[in-house]
SERO-4910 file (N, C-alpha, C, O; in steps of 0.05 Angstrom, whole numbers):
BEGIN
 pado doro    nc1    nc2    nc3   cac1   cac2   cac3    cc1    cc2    cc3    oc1    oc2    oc3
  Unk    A    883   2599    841    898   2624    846    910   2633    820    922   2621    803
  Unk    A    904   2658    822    912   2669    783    938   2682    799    931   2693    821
  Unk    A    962   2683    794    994   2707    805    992   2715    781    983   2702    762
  Unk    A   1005   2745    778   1020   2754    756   1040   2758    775   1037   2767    797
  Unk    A   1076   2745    760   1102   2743    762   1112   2760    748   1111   2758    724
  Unk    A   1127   2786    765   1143   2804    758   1170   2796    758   1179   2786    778
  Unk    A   1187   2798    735   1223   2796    737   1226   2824    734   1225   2835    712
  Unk    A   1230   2839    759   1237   2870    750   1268   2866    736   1288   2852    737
  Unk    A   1258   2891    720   1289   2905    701   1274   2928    683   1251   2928    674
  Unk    A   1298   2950    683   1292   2976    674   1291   2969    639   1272   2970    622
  Unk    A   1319   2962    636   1311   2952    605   1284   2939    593   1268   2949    577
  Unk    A   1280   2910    606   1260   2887    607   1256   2877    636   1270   2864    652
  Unk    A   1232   2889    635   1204   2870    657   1200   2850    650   1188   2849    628
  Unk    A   1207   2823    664   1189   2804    660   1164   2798    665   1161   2796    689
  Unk    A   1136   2792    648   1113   2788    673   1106   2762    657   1111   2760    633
  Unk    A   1093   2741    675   1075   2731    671   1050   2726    683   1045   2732    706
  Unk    A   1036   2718    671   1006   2704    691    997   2673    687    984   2662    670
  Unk    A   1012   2662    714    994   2634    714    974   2631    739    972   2641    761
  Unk    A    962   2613    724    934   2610    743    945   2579    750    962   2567    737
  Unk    A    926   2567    782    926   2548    783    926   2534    812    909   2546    826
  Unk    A    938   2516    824    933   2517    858    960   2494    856    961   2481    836
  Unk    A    978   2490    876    990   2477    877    975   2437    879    952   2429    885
  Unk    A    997   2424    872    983   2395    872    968   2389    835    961   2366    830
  Unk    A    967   2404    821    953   2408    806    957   2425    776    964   2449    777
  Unk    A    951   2410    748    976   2420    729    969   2453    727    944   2454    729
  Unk    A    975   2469    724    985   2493    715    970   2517    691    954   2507    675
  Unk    A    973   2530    690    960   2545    663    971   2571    660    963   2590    673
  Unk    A    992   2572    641    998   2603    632    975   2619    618    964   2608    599
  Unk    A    967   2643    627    956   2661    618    964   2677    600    950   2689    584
  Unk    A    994   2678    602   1004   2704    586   1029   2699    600   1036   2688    621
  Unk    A   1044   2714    575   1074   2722    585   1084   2742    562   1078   2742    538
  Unk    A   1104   2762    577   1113   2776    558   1131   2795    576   1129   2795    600
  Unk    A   1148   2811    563   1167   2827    578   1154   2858    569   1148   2861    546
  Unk    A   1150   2881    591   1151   2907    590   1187   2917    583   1206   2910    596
  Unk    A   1187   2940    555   1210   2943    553   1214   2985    557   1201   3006    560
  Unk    A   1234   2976    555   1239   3018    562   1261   3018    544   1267   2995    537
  Unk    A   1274   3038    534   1292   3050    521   1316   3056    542   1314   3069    562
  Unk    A   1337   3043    532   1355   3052    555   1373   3079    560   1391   3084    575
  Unk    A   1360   3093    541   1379   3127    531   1350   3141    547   1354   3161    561
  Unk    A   1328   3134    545   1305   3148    564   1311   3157    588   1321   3141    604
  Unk    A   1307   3182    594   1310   3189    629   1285   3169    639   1266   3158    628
  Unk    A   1301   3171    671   1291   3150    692   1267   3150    693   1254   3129    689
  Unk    A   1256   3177    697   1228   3174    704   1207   3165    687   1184   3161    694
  Unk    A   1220   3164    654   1201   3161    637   1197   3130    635   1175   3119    634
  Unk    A   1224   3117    634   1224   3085    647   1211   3083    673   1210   3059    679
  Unk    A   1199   3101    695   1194   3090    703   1165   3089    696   1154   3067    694
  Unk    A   1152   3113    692   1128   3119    678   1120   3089    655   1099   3075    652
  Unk    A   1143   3089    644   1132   3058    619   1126   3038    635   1105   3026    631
  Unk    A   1144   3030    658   1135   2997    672   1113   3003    676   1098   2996    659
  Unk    A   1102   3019    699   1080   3031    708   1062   3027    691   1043   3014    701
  Unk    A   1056   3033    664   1033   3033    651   1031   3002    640   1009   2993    635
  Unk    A   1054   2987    635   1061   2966    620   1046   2942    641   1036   2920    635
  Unk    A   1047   2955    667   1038   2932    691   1021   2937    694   1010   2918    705
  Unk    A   1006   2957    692    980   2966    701    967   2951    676    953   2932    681
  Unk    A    971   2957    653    966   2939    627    944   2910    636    920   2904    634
  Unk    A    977   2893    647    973   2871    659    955   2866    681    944   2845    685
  Unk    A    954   2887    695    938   2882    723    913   2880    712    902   2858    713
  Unk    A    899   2902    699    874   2914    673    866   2874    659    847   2859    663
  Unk    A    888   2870    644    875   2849    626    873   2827    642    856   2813    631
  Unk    A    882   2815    665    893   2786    680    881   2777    706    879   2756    717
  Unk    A    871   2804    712    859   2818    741    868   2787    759    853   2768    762
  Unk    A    896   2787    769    911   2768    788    903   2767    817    896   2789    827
  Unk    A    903   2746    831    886   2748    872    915   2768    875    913   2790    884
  Unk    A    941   2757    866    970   2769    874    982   2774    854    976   2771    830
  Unk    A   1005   2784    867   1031   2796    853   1064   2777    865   1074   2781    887
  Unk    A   1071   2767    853   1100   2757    865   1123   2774    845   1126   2769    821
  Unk    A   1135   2790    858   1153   2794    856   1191   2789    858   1197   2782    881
  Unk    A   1212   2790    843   1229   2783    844   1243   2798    870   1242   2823    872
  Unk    A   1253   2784    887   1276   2803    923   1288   2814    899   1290   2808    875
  Unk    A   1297   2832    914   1329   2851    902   1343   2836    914   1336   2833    937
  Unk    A   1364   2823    905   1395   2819    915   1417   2833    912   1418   2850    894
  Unk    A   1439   2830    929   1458   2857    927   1477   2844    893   1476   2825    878
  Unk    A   1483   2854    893   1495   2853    866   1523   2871    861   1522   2896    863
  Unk    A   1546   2859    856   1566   2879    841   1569   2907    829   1586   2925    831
  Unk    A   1544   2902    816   1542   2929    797   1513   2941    803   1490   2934    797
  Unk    A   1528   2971    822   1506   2984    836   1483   3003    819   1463   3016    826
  Unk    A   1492   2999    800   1465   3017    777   1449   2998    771   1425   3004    770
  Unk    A   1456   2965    764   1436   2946    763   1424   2946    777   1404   2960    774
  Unk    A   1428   2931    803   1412   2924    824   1396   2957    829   1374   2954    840
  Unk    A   1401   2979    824   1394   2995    827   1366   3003    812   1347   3011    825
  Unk    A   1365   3000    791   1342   2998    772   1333   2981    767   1320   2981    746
  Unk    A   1334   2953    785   1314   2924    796   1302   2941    809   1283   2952    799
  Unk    A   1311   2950    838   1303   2957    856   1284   2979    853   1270   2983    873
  Unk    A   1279   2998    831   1269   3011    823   1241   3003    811   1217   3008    811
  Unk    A   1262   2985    798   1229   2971    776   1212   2955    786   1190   2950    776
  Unk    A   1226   2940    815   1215   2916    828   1193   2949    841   1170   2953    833
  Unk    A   1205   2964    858   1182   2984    871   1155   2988    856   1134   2983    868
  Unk    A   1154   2996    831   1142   3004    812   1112   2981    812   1088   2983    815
  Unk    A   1130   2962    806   1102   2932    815   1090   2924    833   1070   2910    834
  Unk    A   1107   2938    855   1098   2932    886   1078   2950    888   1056   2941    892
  Unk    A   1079   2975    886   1064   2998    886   1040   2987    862   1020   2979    874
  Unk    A   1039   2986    845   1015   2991    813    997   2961    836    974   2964    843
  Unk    A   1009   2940    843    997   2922    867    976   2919    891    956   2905    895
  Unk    A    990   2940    906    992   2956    928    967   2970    924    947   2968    939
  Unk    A    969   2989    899    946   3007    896    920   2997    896    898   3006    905
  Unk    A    928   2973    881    895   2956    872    880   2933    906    861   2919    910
  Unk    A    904   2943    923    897   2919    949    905   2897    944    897   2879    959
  Unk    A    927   2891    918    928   2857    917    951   2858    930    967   2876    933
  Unk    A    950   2833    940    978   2821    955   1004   2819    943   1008   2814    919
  Unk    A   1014   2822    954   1052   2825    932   1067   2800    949   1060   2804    973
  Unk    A   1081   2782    948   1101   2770    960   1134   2771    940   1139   2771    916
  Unk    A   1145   2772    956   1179   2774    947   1195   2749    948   1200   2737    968
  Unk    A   1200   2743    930   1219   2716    919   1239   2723    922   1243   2747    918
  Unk    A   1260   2703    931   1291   2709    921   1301   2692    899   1299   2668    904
  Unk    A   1315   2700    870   1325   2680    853   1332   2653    859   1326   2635    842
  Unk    A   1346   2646    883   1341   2617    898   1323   2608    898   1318   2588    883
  Unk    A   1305   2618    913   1282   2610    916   1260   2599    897   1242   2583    902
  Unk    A   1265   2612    875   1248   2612    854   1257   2582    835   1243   2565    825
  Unk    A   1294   2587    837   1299   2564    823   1298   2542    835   1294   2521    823
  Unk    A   1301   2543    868   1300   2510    867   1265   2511    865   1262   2495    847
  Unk    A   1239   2521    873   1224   2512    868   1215   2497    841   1200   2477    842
  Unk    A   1222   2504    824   1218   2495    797   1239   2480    781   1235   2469    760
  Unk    A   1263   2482    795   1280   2464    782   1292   2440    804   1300   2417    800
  Unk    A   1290   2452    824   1307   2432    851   1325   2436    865   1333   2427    886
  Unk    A   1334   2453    850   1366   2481    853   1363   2505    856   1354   2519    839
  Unk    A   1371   2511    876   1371   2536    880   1396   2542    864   1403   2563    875
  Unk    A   1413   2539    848   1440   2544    830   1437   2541    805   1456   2544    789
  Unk    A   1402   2531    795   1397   2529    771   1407   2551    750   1404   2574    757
  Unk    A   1417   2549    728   1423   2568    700   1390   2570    695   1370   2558    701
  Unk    A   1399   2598    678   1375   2600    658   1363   2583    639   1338   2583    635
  Unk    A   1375   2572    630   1373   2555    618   1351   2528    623   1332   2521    610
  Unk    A   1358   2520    639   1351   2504    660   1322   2517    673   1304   2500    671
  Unk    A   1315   2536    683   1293   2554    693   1269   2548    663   1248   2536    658
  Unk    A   1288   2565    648   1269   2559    621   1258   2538    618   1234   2536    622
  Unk    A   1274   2516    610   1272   2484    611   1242   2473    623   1223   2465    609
  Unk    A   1244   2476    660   1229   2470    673   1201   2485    668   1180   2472    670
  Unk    A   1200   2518    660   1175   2532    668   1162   2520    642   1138   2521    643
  Unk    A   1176   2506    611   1174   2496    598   1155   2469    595   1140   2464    576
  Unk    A   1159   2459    612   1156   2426    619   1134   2435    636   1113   2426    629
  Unk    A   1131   2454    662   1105   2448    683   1081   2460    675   1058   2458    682
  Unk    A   1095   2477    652   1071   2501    639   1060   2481    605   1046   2490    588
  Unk    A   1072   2457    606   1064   2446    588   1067   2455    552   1057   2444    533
  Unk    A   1089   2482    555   1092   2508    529   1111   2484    499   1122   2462    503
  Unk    A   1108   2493    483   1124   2482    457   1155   2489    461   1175   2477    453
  Unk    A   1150   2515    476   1188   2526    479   1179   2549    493   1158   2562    496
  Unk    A   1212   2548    502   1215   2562    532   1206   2597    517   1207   2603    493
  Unk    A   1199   2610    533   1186   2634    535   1220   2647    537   1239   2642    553
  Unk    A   1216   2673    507   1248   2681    504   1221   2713    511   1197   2716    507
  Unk    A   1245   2733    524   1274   2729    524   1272   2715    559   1250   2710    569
  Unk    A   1299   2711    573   1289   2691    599   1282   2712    622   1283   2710    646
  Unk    A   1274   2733    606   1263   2750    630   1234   2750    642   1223   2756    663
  Unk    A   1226   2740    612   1198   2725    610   1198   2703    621   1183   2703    640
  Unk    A   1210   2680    619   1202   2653    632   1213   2657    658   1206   2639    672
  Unk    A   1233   2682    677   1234   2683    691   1204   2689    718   1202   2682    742
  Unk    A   1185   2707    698   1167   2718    709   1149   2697    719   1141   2694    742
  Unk    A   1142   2675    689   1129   2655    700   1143   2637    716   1127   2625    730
  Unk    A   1168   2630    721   1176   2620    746   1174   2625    766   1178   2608    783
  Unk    A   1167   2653    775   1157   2672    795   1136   2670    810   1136   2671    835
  Unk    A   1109   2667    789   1096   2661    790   1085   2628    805   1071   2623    825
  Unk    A   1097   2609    786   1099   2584    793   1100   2578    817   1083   2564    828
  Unk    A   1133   2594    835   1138   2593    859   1116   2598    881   1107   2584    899
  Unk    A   1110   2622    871   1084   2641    897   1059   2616    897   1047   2610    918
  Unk    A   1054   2603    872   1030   2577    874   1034   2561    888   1018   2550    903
  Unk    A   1066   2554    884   1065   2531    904   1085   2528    933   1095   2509    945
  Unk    A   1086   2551    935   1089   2558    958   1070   2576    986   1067   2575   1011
  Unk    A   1062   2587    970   1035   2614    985   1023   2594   1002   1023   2603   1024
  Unk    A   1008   2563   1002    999   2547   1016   1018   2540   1044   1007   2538   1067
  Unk    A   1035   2538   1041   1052   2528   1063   1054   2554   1078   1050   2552   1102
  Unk    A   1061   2581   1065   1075   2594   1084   1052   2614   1099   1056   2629   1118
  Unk    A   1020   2611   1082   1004   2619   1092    995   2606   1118    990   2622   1136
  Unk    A    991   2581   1123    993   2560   1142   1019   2565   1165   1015   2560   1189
  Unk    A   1040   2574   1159   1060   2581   1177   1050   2610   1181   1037   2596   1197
  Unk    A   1044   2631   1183   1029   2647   1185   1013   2646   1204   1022   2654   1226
  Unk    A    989   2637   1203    974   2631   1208    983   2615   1243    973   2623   1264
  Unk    A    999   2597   1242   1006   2584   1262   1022   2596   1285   1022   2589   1309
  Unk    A   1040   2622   1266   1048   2644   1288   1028   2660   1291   1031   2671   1313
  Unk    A   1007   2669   1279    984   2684   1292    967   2668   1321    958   2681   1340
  Unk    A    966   2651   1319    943   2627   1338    967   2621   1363    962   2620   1386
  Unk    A    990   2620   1353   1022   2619   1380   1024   2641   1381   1045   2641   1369
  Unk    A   1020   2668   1386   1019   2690   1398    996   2702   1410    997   2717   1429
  Unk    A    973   2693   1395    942   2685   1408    950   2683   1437    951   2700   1455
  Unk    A    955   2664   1437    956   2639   1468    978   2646   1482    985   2634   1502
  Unk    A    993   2670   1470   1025   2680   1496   1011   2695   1509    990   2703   1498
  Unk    A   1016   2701   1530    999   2714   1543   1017   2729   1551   1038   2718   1559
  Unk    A   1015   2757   1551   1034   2776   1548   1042   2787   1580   1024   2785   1597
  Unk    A   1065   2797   1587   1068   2811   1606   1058   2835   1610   1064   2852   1593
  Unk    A   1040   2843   1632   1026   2870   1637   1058   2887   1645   1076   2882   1661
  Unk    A   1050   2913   1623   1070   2928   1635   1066   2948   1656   1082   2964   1664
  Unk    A   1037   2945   1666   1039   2965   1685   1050   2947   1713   1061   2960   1731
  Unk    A   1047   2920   1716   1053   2901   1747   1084   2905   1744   1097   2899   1724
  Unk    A   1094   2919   1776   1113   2925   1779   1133   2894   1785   1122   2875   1796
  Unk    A   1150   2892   1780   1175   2876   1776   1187   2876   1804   1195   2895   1817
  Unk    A   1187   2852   1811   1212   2856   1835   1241   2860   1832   1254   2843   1821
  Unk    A   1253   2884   1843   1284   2879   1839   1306   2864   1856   1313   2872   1878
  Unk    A   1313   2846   1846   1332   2828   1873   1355   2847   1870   1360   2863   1852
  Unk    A   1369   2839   1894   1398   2854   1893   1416   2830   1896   1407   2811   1908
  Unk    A   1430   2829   1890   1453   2807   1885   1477   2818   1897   1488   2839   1889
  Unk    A   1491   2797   1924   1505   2797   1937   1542   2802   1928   1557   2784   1921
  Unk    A   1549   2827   1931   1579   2821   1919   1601   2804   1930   1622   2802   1918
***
């Protein structure tokens, strides 16, 4: 399975591309951050991710896309232009038919570190060590991506399988006909 790992941000995109299947060592393809100007109107940042990912989609041609969840956050212009930039990847994704899944920063860290409370630092460290790299991928918006990535590999197996198992248990429910009328009891006061 080839992912490209998006860390949305208006300033810096993280992306990476690793290939690989869980159980099994790893292979970065690429990593690098998409950047915008932060004095640029919106749309032209948004216009740059857009081409910057499409870039990536073009050179890496990924089965998926994992993307970073939005979390709520303090400061509503950040999370605001994640939420922006995370759309941007979902969509350039979307367009091509590839699959997108959504991570949450928990999620991402304990897969690769054991913690979901991991520092950056620490994230780096690990995508460091499983990706086999000389040094951590700067800035950590980049090794964020390939942690992203990492996650969707070795997780997509399990939750595709859970999937799958509520498809086959709803198979076999056998649903109530809504046209067979219902009896109404009346209950004694």
């Amino acid at each position: 399975m080839r992912v490209l790992g998006v860390d949305p941000g208006l300033t810096r995109c993280g992306v990476g591309v690793v290939e690989g299947v869980a159980g099994r060592p790893l292979t970065m393809l690429g990593v690098g951050v998409v950047r915008t100007p932060a004095d640029a109107e919106l749309g032209h940042r948004l216009v740059a991710i857009e081409r910057g990912i499409e870039e990536w989609l073009d050179e890496h041609r990924p089965d998926c896309v994992a993307v970073e969840r939005v979390f709520a956050q303090h400061n509503v212009r950040t999370v605001m232009g994640t939420a922006q930039a995370s759309a941007v990847a979902m969509l350039c994704a979307s367009r091509r038919g590839l699959p997108v899944a959504l991570h949450t920063p928990s999620e991402v860290k304990a897969a690769v570190s054991g913690s979901g409370r991991a520092d950056k630092a620490q994230v780096g460290a690990m995508v460091t060590r499983l990706l086999r790299l000389d040094a951590p991928p700067k800035p950590a918006d980049a090794a964020d991506a390939l942690a992203l990535a990492i996650c969707h590999i070795w997780r997509a197996p399990a939750v595709n399988r859970l999937q799958q198992a509520h498809a086959t248990a709803a198979a076999r429910t056998p649903r109530p006909s809504r046209t067979a009328a219902v009896p109404v009891r009346k209950v004694p006061r």
